[in-house]
N, C-alpha and C positions, 0 to 999 in steps of 0.2 A: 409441512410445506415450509419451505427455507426461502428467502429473499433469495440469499446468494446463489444458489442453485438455479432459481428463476432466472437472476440475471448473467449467469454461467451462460445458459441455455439460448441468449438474446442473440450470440455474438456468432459470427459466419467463422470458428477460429480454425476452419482449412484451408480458409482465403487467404490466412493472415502468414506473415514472416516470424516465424522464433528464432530464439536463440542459441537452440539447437542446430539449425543450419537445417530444418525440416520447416514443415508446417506446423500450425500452432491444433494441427487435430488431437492432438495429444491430450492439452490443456483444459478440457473439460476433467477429465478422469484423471489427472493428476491435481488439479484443483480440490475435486471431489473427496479424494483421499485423505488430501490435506485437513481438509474443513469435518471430515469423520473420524479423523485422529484421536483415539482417547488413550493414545500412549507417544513417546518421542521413537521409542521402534516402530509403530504404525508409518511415521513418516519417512523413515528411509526411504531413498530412491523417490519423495512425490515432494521436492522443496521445488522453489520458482527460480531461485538461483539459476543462470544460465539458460532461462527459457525468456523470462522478459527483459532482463539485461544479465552482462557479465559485467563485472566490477564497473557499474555504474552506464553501462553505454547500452542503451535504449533500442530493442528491436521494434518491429513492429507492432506485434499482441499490447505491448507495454502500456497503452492507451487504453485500449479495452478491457485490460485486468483491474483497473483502478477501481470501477465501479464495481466489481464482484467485491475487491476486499474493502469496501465500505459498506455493501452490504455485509459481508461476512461480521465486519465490527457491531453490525449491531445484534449479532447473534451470543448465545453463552458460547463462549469456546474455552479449550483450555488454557492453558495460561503463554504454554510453548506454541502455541498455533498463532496467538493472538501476537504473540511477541514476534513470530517469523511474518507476518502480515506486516503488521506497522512496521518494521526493519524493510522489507519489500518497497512499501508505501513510501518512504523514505528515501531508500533509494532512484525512486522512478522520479519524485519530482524535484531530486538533486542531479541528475542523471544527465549525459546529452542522446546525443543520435549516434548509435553505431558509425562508423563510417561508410558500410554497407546501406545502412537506411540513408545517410544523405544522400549517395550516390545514385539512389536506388528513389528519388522524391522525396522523401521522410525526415528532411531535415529539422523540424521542429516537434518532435516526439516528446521532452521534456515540457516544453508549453500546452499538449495537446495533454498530458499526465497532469499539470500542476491545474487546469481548465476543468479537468473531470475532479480533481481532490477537492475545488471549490465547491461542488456540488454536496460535498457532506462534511462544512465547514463545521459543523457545529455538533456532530458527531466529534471530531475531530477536538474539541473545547471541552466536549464533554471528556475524552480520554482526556486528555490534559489534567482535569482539575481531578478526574476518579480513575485512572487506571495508569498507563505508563507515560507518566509525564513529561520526560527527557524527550523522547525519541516522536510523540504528539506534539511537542511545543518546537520541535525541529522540523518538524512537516509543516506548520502552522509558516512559523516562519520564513517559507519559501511560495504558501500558496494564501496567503490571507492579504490582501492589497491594503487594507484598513490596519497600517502601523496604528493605532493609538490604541484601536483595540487589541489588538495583539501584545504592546507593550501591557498593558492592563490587566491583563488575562498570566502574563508571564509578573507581572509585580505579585498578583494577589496570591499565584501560584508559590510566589517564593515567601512571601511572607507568612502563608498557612505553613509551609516548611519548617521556616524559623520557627513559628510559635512549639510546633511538633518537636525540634530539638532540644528548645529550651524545657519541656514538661521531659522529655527522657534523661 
């Protein structure tokens, strides 16, 4: 039993607008593949790219995936899944609204993203200080309202780095 698949399963995603210019019924089973990938050829053809935005502009589903790949973060995955995840996550809550989705109601898609990434703030802390720090502490930084802690968390971050250069 998988969280992320649970919360796959929560979401109405034939209701929903992709990126693809279809519905998001897709998106279970390209998730899926995603998340059972134990090679980068498994993934061909099942990345998010273009389903929940294209270079940065926020369809509809976008909001609703956020919670799968935080649950998906707390599962082992492998190293390229986990990196296309947090790279995803990243761009959702850097992202705006389609123009199709303003026109369309959905003009605050990226707040409705960075709302749902609060929800696994510290998921999100924990990648930072144990897994891919860069690209967690760039997500943090657009969804973490509490500057001090987040300066704090990116000070201590940098200075385990230091110490780690200085011993290589």
């Amino acid at each position: 039993m998988r969280a992320s698949l649970i919360e796959l399963a929560r979401h109405d995603w034939a209701g929903l607008r992709c990126g693809c210019r279809e519905s998001g019924a897709h998106l279970p089973e390209t998730f899926t593949r995603l998340l059972e990938a134990r090679s980068v050829e498994e993934t061909v053809g099942h990345g998010l790219a273009g389903h929940l935005e294209e270079q940065s502009m926020l369809f509809q589903v976008a909001p609703h995936a956020v919670p799968v790949i935080l649950a998906a973060l707390t599962e082992d995955l492998p190293s390229f899944v986990r990196g296309h995840l947090l790279t995803t996550l990243w761009r959702l809550v850097t992202g705006e609204s389609h123009r199709s989705e303003s026109e369309a109601g959905e003009p605050e898609l990226e707040e409705e993203c960075c709302e749902a990434a609060r929800e696994g703030i510290w998921l999100l802390y924990r990648e930072a200080v144990s897994g891919d720090t860069e690209t967690a502490l760039d997500i943090l930084e657009f969804v973490d309202p509490d500057t001090d802690r987040f300066e704090a968390f990116r000070s201590a971050v940098a200075a385990r780095a230091g110490k780690r250069q200085a011993r290589d």
